[in-house]
C-alpha positions in Angstrom: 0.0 0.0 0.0 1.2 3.3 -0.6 0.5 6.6 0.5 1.0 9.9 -0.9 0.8 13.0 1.5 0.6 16.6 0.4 1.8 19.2 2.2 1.6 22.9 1.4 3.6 25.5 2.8 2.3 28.4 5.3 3.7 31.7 5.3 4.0 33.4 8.5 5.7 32.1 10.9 6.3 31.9 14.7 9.3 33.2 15.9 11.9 30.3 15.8 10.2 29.4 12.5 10.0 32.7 10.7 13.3 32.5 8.6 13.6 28.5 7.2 9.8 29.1 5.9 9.3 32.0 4.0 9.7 30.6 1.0 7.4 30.2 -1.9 8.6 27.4 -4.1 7.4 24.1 -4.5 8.7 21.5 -2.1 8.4 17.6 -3.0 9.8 14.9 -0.2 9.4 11.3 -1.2 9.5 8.4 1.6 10.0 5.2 0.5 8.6 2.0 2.8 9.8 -1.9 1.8 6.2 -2.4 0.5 4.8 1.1 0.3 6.0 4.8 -0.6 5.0 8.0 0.8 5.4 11.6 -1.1 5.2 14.7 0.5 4.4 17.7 -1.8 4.7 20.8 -0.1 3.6 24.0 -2.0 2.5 27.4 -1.6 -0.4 27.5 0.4 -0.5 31.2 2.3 -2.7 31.4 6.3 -1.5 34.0 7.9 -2.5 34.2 11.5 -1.8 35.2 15.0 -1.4 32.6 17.6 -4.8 33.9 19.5 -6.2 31.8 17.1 -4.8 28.6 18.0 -3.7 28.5 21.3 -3.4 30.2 24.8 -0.7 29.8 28.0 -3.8 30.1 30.5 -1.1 28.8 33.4 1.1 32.1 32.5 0.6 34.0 35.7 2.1 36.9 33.8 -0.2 38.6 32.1 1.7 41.0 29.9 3.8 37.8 28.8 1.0 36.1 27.9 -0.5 39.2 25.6 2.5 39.3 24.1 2.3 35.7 23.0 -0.9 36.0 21.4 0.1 38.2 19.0 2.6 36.3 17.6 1.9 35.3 14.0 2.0 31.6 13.1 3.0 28.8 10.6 0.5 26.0 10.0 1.5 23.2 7.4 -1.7 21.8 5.3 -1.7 17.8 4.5 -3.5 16.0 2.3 -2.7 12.3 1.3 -3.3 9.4 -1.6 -3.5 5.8 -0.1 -2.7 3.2 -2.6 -3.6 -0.3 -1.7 -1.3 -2.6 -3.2 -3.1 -5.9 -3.1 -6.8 -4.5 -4.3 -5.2 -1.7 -6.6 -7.3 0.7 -4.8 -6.3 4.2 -4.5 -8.2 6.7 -2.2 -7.9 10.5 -1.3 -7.9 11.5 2.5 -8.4 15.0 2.4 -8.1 17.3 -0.5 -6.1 20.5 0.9 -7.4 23.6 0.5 -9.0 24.7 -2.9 -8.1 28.7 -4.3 -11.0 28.9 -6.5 -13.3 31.7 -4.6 -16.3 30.6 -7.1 -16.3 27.5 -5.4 -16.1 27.9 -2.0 -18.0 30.0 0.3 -18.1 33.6 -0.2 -17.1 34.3 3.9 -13.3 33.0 2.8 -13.7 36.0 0.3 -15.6 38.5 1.4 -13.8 39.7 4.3 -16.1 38.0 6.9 -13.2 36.0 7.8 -10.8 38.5 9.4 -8.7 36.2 11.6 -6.7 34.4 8.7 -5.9 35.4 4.9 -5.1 33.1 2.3 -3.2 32.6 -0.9 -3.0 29.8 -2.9 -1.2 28.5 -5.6 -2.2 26.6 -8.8 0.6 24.1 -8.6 -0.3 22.9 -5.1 -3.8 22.3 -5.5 -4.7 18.6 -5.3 -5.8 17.9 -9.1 -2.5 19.4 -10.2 -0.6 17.3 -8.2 -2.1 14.4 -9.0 -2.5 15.0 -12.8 1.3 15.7 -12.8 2.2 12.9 -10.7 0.3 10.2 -12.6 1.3 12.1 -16.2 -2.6 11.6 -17.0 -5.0 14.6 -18.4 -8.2 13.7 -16.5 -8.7 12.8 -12.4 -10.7 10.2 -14.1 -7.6 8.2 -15.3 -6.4 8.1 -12.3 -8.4 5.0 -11.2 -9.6 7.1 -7.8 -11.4 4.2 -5.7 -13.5 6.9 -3.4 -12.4 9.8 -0.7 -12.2 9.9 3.1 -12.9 13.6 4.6 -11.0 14.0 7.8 -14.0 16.9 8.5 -15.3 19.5 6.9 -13.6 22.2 7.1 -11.9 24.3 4.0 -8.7 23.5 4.6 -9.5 19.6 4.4 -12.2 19.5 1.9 -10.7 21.4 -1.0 -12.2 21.5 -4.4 -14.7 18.4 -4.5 -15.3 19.3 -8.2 -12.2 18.6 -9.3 -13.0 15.1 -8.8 -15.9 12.8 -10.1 -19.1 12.6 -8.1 -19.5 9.2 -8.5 -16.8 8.4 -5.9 -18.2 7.6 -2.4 -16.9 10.2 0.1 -16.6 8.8 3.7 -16.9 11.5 6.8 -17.2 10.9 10.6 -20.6 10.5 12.4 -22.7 13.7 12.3 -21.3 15.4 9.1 -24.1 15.4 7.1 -26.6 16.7 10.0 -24.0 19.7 10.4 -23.2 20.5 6.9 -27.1 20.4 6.0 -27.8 21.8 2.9 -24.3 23.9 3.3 -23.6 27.8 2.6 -26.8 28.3 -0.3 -29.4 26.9 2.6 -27.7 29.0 5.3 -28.3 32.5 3.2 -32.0 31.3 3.2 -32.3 30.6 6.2 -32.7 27.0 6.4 -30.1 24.6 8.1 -26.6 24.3 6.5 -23.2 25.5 7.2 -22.5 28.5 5.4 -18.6 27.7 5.4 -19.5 24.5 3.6 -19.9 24.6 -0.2 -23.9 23.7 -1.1 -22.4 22.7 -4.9 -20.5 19.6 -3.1 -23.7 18.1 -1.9 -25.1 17.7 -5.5 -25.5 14.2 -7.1 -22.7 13.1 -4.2 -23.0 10.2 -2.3 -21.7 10.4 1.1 -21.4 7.8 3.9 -20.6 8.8 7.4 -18.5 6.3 9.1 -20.9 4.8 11.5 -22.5 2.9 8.4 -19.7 0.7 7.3 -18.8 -2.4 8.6 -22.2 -3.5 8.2 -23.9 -5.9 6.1 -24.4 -4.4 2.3 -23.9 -4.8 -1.6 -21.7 -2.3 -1.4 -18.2 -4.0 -1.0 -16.7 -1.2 1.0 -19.0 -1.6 3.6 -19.1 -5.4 3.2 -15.0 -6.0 3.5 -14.6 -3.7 6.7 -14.3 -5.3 10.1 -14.5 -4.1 13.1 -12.0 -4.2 15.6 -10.3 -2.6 18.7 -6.4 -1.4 19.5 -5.2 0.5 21.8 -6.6 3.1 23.7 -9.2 3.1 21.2 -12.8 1.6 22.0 -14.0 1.2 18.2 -11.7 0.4 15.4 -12.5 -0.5 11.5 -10.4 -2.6 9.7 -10.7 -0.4 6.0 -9.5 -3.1 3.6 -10.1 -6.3 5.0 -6.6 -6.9 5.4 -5.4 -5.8 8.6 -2.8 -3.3 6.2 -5.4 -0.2 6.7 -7.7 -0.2 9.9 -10.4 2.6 10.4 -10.7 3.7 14.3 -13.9 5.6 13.7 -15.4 5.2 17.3 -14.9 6.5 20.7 -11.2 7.2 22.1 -10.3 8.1 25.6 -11.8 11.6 24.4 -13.5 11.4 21.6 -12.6 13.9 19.2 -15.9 14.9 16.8 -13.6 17.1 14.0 -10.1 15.4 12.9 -8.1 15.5 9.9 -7.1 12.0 9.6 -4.4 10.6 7.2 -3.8 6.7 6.5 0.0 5.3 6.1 0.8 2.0 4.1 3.1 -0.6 3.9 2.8 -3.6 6.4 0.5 -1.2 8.4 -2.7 -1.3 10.5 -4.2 2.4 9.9 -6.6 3.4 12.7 -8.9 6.0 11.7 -10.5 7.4 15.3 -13.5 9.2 15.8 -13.0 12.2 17.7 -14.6 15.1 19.3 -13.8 18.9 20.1 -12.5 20.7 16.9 -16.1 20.2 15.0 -18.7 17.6 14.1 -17.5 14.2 12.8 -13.8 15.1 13.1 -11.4 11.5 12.6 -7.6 10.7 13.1 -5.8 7.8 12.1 -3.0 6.0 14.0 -0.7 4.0 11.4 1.4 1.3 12.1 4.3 2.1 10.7 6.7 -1.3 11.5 6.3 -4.3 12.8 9.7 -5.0 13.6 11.8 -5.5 15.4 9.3 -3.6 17.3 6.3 -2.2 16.1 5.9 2.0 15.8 3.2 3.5 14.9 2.2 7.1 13.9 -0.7 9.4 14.9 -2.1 11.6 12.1 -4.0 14.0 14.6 -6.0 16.3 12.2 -7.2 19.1 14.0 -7.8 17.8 17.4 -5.1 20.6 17.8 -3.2 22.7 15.7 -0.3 23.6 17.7 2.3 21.3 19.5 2.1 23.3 22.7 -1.5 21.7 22.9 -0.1 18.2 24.0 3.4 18.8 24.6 5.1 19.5 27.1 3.8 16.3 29.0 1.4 17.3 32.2 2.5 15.0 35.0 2.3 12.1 35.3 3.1 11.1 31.7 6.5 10.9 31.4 8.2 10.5 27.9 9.0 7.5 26.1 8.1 5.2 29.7 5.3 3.3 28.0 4.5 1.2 24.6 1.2 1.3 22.9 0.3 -1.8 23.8 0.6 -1.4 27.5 -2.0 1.6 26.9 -5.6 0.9 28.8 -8.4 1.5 27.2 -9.4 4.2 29.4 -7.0 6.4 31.2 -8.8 7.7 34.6 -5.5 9.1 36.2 -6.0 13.3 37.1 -3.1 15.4 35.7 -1.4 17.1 38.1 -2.8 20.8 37.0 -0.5 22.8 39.0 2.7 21.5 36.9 0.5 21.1 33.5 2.1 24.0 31.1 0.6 22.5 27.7 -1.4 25.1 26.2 -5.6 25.4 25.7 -7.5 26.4 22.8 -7.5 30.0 21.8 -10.1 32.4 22.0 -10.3 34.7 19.9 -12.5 38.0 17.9 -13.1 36.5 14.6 -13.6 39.8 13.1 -10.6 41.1 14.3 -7.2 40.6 12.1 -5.2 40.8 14.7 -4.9 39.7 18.4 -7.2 41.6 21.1 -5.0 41.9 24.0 -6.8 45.8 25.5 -10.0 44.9 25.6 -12.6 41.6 26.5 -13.9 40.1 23.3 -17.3 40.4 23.1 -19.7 37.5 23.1 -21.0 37.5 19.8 -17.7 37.8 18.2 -15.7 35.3 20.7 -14.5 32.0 19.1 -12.3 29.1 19.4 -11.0 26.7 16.4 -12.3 24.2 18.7 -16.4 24.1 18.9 -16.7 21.2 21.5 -14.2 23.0 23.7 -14.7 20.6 27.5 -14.3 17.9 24.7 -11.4 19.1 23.0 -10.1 18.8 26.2 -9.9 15.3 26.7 -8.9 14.5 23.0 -5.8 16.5 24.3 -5.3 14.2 26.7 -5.1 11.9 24.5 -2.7 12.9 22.4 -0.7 13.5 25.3 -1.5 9.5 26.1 -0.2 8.4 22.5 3.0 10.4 23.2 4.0 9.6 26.0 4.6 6.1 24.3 8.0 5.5 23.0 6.2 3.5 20.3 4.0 6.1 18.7 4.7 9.6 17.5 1.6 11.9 17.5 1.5 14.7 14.1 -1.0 16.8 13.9 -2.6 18.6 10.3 -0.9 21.6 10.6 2.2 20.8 12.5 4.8 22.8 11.8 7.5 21.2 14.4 6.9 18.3 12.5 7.5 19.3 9.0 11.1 21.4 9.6 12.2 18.3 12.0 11.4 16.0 9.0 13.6 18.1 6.6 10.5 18.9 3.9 13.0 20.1 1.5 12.6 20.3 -2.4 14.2 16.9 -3.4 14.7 15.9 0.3 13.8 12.1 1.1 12.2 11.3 4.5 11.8 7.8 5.6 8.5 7.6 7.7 8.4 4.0 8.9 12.1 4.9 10.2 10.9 7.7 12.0 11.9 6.4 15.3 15.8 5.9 14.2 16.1 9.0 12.1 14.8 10.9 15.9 11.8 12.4 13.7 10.0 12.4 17.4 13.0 13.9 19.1 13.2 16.4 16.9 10.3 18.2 16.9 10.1 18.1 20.6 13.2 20.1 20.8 12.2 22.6 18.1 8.7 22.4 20.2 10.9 23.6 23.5 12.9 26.0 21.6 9.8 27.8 20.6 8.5 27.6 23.9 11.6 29.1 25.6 11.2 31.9 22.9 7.6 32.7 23.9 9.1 32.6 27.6 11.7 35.5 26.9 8.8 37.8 25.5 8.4 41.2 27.6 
């Protein structure tokens, strides 16, 4: 199986990050497995944004320190990913990026009704290109596309659904469809829909939330998958019948409603989790990335956060590396002790305001946080915290940037994934995590 994931660069960066970043050229990394590859195309996709947004020090006692952090701008990485299943031939999308054609998604990304991010986008990084180019074909169509999984449906994540043929199933987490409704044309009317969700991506589209496969059914997606349990996951699916690709689209420690999930191949099991906090019907997917000597796995977090400083540094009493996956419980009970917790919480933040508000309270109707399900979000955090604590697993979120400069996305660079644990991919980005919270420390 092999899997294909696109990254595209963010401009703006966050302190430590602002210099090796800036750049606006395309960037391709491929990883090769022993059964499998994994590509990385990072182009020039543009959020600029202030760290309000995304997180908050709420244990800073110092207030002026923690202003100042809020206003720092930010660097978010975007993935989106091609699985290719070697045995079946099947080749699926999980996430499509984020699309740059304002006639086809909603008018608030374009209008100026969304204040606390801008964005610019580049032809050669938008999904369709990238796969047109990498497959030397002239039509999506060609391509032999087998369906597409939507970590959640958010703009970053669901791109340009018209770029690719609407007779391919799309797969979502439980309660998508309730929350997207009739999407942005019913919202304007009145009626129930998500005005940030694209009304022209619900026509003649069939799409199957999670909760519906692995049961009995002609179709022979739903028919194949088998459910399962690993981990500290309570519900897990296996997605090709295999035990190479493994959905986890049930309840976790926390569960997490909004995730961007991504699948990994090889001689894998792929976990994709159900999880609440960042919005309705939100997935992740833990990987197993070896098997041996000793397995490793990763965990494609989505959005369950979008900074490191969400899960890391580890709250007592998790301690680094002192566990494996499979001496994980189910269920975790054990309080954190808060007093020595200095992760960070979701952000709140004016969502008509471009920059941070640090001289006044934000006023109801206008306070936000990329997190809907915040008490929720919560415990997904906890979570992640769980997974990476174990020496076996390596947690990456959707948009971490740590991540992406420890794993030397470089144009031509290659990066061996299922190595990730000898090459000290973890390590890595834990230390450029601390160094970037030792910078925010020295702010005056």
């Amino acid at each position: 199986m092999k899997l294909i994931l696109l990254i595209h660069l963010v401009i703006c960066s966050c302190l430590l990050f602002r210099v090796l970043l800036h750049l606006d050229i395309p960037v391709s990394i491929q990883v090769r497995f022993r059964s499998a590859q994994f590509q990385a195309d990072r182009r020039t996709l543009s959020i600029q944004s202030y760290r309000q947004v995304w997180a908050d020090d709420t244990w800073d006692k110092d207030r002026k320190r923690r202003l100042e952090k809020a206003k720092q701008p930010v660097e978010l990485p975007v993935l989106s990913a091609l699985i290719e299943h070697e045995s079946s031939g099947e080749r699926w999308l999980w996430d499509l990026g984020m699309a740059n054609d304002f006639a086809v998604i909603p008018e608030v990304f374009s209008d100026g009704t969304v204040k606390f991010m801008s964005v610019a986008l580049n032809d050669q990084g938008q999904l369709k290109n990238v796969l047109l180019k990498k497959f030397n074909v002239d039509a999506i169509e060609k391509i032999g596309l087998s369906g597409i999984i939507l970590s959640h449906a958010r703009v970053d994540h669901y791109g340009n659904l018209l770029d690719f043929p609407s007779s391919l199933p799309s797969f979502v987490g439980l309660g998508t469809m309730d929350w997207v409704g009739g999407g942005e044309y019913a919202a304007k009317k009145g009626e129930k829909g998500l005005v940030s969700f694209p009304s022209s991506f619900l026509t003649n589209r069939t799409y199957i939330e999670m909760d519906h496969v692995g049961t009995k059914s002609n179709d022979p997606v739903k028919r194949r998958v088998k459910e399962t349990k690993f981990g500290p996951f309570d519900h897990a699916w296996d997605w090709f019948g295999d035990a190479l690709a493994c959905a986890v689209v049930g309840s976790l420690i926390l569960r997490l409603r909004n995730w961007t999930a991504y699948a990994m191949s090889g001689l894998v099991k792929c976990y994709d989790c159900f999880a609440e906090g960042h919005c309705s019907g939100h997935m992740v997917l833990l990987a197993k990335t070896t098997s041996e000597p000793k397995p490793t796995y990763v965990l494609l977090s989505g959005d369950a956060a979008h900074q490191q400083a969400l899960y890391h540094p580890l709250p007592p009493p998790l301690q680094l590396n002192k566990e494996s996956l499979g001496s994980c419980a189910v269920k975790y009970s054990r309080s954190y002790a808060t007093e020595d917790d200095r992760r960070a919480t979701p952000g709140y933040f004016d969502r008509a305001s471009s920059e941070a508000v640090t001289d006044r309270p934000i006023s109801e109707d206008k306070a936000s946080c990329m997190q809907d399900f915040p008490t929720e979000a919560m415990r997904t955090l906890a979570a992640l915290s769980r997974m990476e604590a174990c020496a076996d697993v390596m947690v990456v979120l959707a948009h971490e940037i740590e991540f992406a400069i420890a794993a030397g996305l470089q144009e031509g660079a290659e990066l061996v994934v299922n190595d990730w644990q000898n090459k000290g991919f973890k390590d890595a980005k834990i230390e450029l995590g601390q160094r970037e919270r030792e910078n925010l420390a020295s702010l005056k």
